[in-house]
Backbone as CSV, one residue per row, in Angstrom:
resi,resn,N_x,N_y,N_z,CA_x,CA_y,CA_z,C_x,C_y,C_z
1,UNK,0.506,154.357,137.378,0.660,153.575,136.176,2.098,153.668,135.695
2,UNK,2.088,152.543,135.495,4.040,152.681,134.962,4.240,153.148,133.559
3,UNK,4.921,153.944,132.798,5.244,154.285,131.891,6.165,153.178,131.138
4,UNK,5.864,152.435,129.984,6.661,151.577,128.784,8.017,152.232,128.534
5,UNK,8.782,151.561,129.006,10.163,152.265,128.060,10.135,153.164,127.087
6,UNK,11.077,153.867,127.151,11.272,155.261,125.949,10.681,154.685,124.561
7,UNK,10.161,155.590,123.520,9.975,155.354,122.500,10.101,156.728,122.215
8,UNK,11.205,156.695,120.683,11.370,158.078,119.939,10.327,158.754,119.093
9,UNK,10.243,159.051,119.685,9.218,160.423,118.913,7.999,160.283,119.538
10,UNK,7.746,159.920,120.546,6.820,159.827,121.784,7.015,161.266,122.445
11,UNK,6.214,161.969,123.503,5.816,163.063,123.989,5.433,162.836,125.462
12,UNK,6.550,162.894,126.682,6.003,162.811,127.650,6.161,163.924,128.900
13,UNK,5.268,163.968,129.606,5.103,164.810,130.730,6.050,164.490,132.530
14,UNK,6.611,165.244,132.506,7.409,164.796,133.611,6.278,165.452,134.992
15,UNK,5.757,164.577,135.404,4.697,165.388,136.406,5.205,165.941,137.611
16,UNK,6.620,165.731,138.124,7.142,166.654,139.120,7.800,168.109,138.448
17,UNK,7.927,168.246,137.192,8.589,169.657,136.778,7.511,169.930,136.280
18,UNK,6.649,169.170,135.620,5.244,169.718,134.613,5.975,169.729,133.116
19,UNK,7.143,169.790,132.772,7.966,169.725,131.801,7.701,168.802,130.431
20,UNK,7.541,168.999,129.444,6.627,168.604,127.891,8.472,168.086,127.482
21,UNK,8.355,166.744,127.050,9.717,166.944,126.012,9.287,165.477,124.979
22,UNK,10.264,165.087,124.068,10.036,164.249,123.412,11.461,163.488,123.502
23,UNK,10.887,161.932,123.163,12.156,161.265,123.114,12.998,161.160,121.853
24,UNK,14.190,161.465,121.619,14.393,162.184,120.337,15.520,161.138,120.227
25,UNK,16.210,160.260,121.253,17.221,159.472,120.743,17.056,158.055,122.091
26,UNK,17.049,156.784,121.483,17.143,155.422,122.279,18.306,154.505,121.962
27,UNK,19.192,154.296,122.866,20.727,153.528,122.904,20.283,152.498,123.595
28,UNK,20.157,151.522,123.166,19.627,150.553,123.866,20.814,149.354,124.229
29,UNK,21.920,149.867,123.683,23.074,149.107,123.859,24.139,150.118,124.815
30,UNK,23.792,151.211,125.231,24.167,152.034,126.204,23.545,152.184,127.079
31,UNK,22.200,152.325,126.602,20.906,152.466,127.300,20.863,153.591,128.419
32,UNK,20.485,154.602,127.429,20.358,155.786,127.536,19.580,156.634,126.391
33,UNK,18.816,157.486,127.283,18.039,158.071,126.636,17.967,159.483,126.357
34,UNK,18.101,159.949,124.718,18.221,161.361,124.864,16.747,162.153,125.201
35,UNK,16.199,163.199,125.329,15.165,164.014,125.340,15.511,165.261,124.633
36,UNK,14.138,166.109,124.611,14.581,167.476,123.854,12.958,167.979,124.451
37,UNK,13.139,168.996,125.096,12.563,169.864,125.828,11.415,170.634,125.103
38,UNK,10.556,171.207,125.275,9.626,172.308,124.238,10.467,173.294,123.605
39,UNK,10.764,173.882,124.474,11.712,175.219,125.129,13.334,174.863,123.853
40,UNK,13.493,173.267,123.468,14.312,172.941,122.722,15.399,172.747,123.191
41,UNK,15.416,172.765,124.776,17.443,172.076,125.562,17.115,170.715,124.878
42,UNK,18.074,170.267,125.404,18.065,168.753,125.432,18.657,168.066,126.408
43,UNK,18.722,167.003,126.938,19.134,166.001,127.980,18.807,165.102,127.463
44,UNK,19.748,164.195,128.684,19.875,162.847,128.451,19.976,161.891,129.832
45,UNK,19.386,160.872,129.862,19.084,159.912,131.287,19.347,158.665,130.710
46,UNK,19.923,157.775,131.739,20.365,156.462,131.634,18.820,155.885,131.886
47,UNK,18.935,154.569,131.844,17.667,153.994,132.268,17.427,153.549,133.074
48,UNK,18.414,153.665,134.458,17.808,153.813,135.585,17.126,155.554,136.192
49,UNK,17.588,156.296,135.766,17.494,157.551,135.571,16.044,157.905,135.220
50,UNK,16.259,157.434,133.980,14.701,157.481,132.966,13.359,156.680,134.153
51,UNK,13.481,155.370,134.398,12.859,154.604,135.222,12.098,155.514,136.269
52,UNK,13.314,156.096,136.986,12.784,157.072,138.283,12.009,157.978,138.391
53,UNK,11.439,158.594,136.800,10.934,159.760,136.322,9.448,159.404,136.390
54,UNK,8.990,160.192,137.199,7.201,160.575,137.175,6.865,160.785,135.960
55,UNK,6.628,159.913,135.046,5.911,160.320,133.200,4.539,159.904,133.393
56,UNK,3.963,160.611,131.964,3.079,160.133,131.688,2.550,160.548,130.305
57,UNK,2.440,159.859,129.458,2.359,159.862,127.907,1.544,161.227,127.815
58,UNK,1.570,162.128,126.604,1.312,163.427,126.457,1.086,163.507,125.230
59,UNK,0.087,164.408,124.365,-0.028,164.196,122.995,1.508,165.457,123.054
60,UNK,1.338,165.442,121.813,2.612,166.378,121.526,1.432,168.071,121.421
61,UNK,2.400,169.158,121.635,1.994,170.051,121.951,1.172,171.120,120.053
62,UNK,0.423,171.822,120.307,-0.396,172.083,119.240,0.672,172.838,118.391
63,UNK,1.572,173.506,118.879,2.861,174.092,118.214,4.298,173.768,118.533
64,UNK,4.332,172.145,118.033,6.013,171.892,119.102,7.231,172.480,118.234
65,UNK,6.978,173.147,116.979,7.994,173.310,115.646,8.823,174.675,116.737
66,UNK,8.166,175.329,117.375,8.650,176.525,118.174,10.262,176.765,118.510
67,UNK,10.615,175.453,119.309,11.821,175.846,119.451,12.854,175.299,118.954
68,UNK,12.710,175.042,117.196,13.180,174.942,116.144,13.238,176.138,115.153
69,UNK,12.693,177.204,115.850,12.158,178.319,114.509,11.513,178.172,112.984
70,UNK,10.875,177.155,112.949,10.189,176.693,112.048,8.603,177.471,111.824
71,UNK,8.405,177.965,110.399,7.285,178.517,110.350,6.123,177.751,109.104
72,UNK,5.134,177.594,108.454,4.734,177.143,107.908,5.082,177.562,106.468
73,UNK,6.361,177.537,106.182,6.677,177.993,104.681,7.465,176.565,104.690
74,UNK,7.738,176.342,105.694,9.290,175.067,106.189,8.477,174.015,105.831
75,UNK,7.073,173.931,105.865,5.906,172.267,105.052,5.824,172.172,104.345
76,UNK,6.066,173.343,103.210,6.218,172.879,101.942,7.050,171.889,101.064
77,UNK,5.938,171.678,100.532,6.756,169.847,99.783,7.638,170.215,98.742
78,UNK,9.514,169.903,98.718,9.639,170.362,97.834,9.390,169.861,96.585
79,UNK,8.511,168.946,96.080,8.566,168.194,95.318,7.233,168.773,94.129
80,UNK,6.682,169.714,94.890,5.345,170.418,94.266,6.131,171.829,93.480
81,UNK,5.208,172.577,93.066,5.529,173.540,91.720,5.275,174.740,93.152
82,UNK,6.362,175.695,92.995,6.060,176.571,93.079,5.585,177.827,92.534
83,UNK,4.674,178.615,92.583,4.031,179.655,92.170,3.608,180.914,92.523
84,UNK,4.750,181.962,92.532,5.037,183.025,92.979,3.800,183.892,92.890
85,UNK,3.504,184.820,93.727,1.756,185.703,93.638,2.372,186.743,92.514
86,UNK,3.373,186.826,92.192,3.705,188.245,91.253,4.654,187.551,89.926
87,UNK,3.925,187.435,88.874,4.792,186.554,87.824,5.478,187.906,87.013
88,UNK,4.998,188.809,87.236,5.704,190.034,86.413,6.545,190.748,87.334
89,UNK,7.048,189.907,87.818,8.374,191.161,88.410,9.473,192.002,88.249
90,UNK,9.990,192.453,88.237,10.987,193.240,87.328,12.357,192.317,86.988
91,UNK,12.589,191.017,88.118,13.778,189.968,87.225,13.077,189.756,86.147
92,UNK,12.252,189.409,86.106,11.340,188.711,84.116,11.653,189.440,83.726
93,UNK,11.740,190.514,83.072,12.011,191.532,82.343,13.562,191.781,82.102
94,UNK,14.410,190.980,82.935,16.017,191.121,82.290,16.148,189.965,81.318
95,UNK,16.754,190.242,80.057,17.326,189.639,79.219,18.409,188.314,79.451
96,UNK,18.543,187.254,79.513,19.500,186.047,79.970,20.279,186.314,78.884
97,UNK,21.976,186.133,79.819,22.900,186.416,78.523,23.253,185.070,77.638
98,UNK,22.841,184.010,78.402,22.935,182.924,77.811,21.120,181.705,77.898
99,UNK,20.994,181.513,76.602,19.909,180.879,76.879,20.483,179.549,76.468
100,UNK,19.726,178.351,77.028,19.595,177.099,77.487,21.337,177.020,77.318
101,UNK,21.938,177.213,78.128,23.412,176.851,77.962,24.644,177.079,77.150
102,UNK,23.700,178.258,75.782,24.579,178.374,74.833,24.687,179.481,74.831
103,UNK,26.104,179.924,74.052,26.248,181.024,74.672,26.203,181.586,73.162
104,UNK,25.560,183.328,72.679,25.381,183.824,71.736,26.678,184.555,71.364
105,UNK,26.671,184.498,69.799,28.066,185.372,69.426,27.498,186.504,68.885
């Protein structure tokens, strides 16, 4: 089965290395294609290059954040409230030398 031209952020299997990567960049006016590995190298193939490659579409892997060092603190939305497990910590308890911007005489 022939594999569709690159698409970024697609997940494919190179079946002669066994190799997992994603397509992470498409030049279609160079036409060339970057990749980025599990493992996190990266390469890059022209599209005759790309063409020649044994693929075959792949879901993406159950932990691909890996070789980014990404852990599940990195999903947090920053747009939500954060809420520390310990509201009495010993910073609360220092005095601000300036409150809301003004400064006391």
């Amino acid at each position: 089965m022939k594999i569709p031209g690159p698409q970024i952020g697609k997940w494919y299997k190179d079946l002669q290395s066994n190799a997992l990567f994603e397509v992470v960049a498409w030049d279609e006016a160079q036409q060339c294609v970057d990749i980025q590995y599990l493992d996190g190298e990266v390469s890059e193939y022209d599209l005759e290059g790309w063409e020649q490659l044994a693929l075959e579409r792949a879901e993406p892997p159950e932990d691909w954040r890996t070789p980014f060092e990404l852990d599940g603190a990195d999903n947090q939305d920053p747009d939500e409230p954060f809420h520390p497990e310990d509201w009495d910590g010993p910073l609360n308890h220092i005095e601000p030398q300036y409150t809301s911007g003004v400064e006391e005489i």
